[in-house]
C-alpha positions as CSV (number, residue, x, y, z in Angstrom):
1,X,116.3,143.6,128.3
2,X,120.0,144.9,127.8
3,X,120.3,141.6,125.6
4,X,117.5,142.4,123.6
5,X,117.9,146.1,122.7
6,X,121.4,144.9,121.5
7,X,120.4,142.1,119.2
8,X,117.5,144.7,117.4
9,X,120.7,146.9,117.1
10,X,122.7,144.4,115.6
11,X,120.2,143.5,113.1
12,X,119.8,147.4,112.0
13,X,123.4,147.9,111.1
14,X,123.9,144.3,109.8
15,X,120.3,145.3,107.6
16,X,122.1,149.0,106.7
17,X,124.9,147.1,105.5
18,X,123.4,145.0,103.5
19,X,121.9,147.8,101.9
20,X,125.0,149.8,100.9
21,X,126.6,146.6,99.7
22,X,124.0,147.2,96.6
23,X,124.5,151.3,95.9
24,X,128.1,150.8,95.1
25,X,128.7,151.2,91.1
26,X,128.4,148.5,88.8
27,X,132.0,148.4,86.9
28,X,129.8,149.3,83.8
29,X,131.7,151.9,81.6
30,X,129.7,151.7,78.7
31,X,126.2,151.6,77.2
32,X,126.1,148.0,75.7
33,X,126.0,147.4,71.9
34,X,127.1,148.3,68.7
35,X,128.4,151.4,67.1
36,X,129.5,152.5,63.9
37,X,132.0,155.7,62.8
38,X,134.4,156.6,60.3
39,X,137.3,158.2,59.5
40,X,139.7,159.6,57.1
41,X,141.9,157.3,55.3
42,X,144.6,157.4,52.6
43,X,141.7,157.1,49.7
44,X,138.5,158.0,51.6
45,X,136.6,157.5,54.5
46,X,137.4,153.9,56.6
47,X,134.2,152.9,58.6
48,X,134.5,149.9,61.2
49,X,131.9,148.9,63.5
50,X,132.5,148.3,67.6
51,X,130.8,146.0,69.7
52,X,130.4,146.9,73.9
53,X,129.2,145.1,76.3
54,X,128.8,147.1,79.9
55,X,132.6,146.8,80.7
56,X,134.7,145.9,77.7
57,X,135.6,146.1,73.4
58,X,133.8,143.1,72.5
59,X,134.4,143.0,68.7
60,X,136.0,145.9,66.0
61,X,135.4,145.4,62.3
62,X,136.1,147.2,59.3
63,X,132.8,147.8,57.2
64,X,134.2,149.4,54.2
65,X,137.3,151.3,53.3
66,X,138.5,152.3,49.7
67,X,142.0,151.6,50.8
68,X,145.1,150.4,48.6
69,X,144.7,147.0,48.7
70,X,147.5,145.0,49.8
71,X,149.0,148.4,51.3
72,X,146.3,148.5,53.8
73,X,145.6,144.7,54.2
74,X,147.6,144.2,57.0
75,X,146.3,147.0,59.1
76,X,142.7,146.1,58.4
77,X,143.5,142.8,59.9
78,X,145.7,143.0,62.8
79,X,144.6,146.7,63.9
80,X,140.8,145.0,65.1
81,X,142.1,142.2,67.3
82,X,145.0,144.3,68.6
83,X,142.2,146.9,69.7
84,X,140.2,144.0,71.4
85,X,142.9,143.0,72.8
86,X,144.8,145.9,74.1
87,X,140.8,147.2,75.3
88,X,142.0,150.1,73.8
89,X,142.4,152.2,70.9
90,X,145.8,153.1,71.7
91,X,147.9,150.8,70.0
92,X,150.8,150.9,67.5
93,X,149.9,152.0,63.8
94,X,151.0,149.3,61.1
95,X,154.1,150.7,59.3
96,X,153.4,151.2,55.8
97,X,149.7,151.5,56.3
98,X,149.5,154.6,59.0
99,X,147.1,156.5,57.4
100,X,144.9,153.4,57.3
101,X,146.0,152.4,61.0
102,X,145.3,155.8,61.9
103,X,141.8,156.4,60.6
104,X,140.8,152.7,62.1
105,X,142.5,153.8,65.7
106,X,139.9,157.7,64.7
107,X,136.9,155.7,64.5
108,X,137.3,153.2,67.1
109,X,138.0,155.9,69.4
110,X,134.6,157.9,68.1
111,X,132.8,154.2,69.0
112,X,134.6,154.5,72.3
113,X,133.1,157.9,73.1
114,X,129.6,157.4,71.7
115,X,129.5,154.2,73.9
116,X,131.0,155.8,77.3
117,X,128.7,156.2,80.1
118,X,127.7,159.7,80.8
């Protein structure tokens, strides 16, 4: 009888710990998918697009920009795979092109909080 009481308890706790092992959080960070923003550049507004999934920066691109060209070229190449990279918007400006760098790192950083989980 002892024997039994003690197996039906053993099955509850391994059961309620079973349970629990499925309430802890996800890892998820943010609401998958893509969002857009801008920002002030040099010459006007710099828009890029950011793609989430539930945990990281999948993708940054820059829509449109009426940047200098060749001044800004650099930025508006490196800055988006830096960011992906780095999971981050964070990251060192270009030198030459700061304004640009800096309105790219603006509106990744708006995508970052439209995506973050509430």
């Amino acid at each position: 009888m002892k024997k039994g009481v003690q197996s039906v308890l053993f099955s509850v706790l391994v059961g309620a710990l079973l349970l629990c092992a499925g309430c802890g959080k996800s890892g998820d960070i943010y609401t998958a998918g893509v969002y857009t923003a801008s920002a002030e550049g040099y010459s006007g507004p710099v828009t890029v697009e950011v793609e989430f999934d539930g945990s990281s920066i999948l993708s940054v691109h820059v829509l449109s920009h009426s940047e200098t060209v060749n001044i800004s070229d650099r930025a508006i190449d490196e800055l988006p795979s830096r960011i992906v990279e780095a999971q981050t918007w964070d990251v060192d400006a270009v030198s030459s092109a700061t304004f640009t760098s800096d309105a790219i790192r603006e509106a990744v950083r708006d995508c970052l909080a439209q995506a973050a989980l509430r």
